[in-house]
C-alpha positions in Angstrom: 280.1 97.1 154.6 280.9 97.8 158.4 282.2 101.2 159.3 285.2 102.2 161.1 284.7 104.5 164.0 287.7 106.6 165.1 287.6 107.8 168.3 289.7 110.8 168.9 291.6 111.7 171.8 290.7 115.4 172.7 293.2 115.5 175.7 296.7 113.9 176.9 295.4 114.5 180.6 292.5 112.9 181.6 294.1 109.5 182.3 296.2 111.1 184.5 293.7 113.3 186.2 291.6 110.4 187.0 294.6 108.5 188.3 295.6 111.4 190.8 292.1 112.1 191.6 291.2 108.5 192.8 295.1 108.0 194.2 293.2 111.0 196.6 290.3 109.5 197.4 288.0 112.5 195.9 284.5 111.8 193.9 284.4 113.2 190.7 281.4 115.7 192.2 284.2 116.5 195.5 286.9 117.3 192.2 284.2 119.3 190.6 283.3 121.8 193.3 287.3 121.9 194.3 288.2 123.1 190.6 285.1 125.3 190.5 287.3 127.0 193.7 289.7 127.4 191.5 287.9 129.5 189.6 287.0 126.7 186.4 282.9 126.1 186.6 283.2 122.1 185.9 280.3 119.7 187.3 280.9 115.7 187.6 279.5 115.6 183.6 282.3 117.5 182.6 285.3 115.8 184.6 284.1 112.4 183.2 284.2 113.7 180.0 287.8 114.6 180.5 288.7 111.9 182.1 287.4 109.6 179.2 289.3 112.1 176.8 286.2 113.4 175.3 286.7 116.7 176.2 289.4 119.0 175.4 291.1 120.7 178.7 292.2 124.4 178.3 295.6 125.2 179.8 294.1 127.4 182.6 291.8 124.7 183.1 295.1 122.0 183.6 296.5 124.8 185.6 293.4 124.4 188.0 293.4 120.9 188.1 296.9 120.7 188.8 296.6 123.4 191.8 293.7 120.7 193.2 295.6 117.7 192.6 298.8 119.2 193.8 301.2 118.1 191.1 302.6 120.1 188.8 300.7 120.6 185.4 303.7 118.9 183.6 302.9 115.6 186.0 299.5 115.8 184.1 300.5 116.0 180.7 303.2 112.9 180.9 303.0 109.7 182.6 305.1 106.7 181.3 301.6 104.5 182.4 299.7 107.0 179.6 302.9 106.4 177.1 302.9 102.6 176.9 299.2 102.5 175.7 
């Protein structure tokens, strides 16, 4: 009997993150080293894990993002693209 695999979403961000981030222009790697300004040590492995949603994102982590992004952590969270999925 075939299995069912659940895949479960660990964040509500990383759609959007990935969305602002290419709507910028930056590499994952150039996103990296800005959030690691910030004071959050990610690497490109890590921001494509949360931007697949295999990673769960901390709130002072969203915070950072949001800073390097410059939206509004809120604007990360929501997006009525993310809803209709």
């Amino acid at each position: 009997m075939p299995r069912k695999i659940v895949i479960e979403t660990k964040n509500l961000c990383g759609q959007r993150i990935r969305d602002e981030r290419v709507g910028q222009g930056l590499t994952q790697t150039q996103f990296a080293a800005r959030m690691e300004l910030q004071g959050v040590l990610w690497d490109q492995k890590i921001v494509s894990r949360v931007e697949l949603q295999l990673r769960a994102v901390m709130d002072y982590e969203l915070e950072a993002a949001a800073n390097v992004l410059g939206v509004s952590p809120n604007q990360l969270l929501y997006c009525e693209k993310c809803e209709k999925r």
